[in-house]
C-alpha positions as CSV (number, residue, x, y, z in Angstrom):
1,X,0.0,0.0,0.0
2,X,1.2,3.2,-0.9
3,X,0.2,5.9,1.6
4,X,1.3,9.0,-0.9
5,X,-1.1,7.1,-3.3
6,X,-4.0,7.0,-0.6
7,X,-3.2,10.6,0.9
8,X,-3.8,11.8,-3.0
9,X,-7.0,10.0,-3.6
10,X,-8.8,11.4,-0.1
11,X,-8.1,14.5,1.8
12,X,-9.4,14.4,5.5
13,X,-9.4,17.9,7.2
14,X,-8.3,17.4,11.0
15,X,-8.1,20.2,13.3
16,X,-4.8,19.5,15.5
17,X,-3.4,21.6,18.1
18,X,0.5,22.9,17.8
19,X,2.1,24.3,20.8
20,X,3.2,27.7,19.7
21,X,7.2,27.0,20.0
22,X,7.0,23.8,17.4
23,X,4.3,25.8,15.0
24,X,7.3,28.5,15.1
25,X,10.1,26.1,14.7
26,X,8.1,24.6,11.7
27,X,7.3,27.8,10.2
28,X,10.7,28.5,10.0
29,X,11.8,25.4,8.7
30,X,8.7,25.6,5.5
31,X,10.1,29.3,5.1
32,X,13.6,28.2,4.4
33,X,12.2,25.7,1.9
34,X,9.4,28.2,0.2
35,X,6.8,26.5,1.3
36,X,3.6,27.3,3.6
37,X,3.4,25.9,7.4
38,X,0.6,23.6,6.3
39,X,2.1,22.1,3.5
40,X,5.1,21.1,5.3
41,X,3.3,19.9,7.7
42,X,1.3,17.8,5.2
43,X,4.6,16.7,3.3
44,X,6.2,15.5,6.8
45,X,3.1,13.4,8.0
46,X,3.0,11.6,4.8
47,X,7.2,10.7,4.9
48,X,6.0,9.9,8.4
49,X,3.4,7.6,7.4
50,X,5.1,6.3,4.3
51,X,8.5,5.3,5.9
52,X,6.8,3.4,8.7
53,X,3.9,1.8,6.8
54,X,5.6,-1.1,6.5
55,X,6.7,-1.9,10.5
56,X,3.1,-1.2,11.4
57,X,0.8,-3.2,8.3
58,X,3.1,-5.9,8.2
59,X,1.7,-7.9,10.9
60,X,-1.8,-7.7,8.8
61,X,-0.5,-9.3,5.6
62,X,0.7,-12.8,5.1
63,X,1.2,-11.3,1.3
64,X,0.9,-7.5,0.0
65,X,-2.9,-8.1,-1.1
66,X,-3.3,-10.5,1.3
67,X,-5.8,-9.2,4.5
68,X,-5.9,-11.5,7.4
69,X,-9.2,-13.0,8.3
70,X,-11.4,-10.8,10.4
71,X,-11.1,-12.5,13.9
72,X,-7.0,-12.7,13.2
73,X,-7.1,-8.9,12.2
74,X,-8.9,-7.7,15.3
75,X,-6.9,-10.3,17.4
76,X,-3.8,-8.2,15.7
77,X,-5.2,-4.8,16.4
78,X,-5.9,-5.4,20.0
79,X,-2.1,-7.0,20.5
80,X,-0.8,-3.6,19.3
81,X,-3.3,-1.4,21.8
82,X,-5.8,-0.7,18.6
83,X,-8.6,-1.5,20.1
């Protein structure tokens, strides 16, 4: 699964709260690359996302298309505090 692929197709708009020293630190950092706060902030959650996709999924898939039954995924889910 590619999350860059998935982020693309569907945009969800969450409200998240910054404390005012990181918002600044970011802001400077997306000004010394010409780009706006958000979309820095969009560009690193979805590096986030993409480089540890495969650490958190992986115990879901036997195979890359392959989902694990429903009582092994929720058995899977609750092991790593998902529900």
């Amino acid at each position: 699964m590619n999350t860059e692929t998935l982020s693309k197709s569907k945009i969800i708009k969450k409200v998240i709260n910054i404390p005012s020293g990181v918002k600044t630190t970011l802001g400077i950092q997306a000004a010394a690359l010409d780009m706006n706060l958000t979309k820095y902030i969009e560009q690193i959650l979805t590096q986030q996302a993409n480089d540890e996709e495969d650490r958190w999924l992986a115990p879901f898939f036997d195979e890359p298309d392959d989902y694990l039954p429903d009582n092994e995924a929720q058995a899977a889910l609750k092991r790593l505090g998902w529900r």
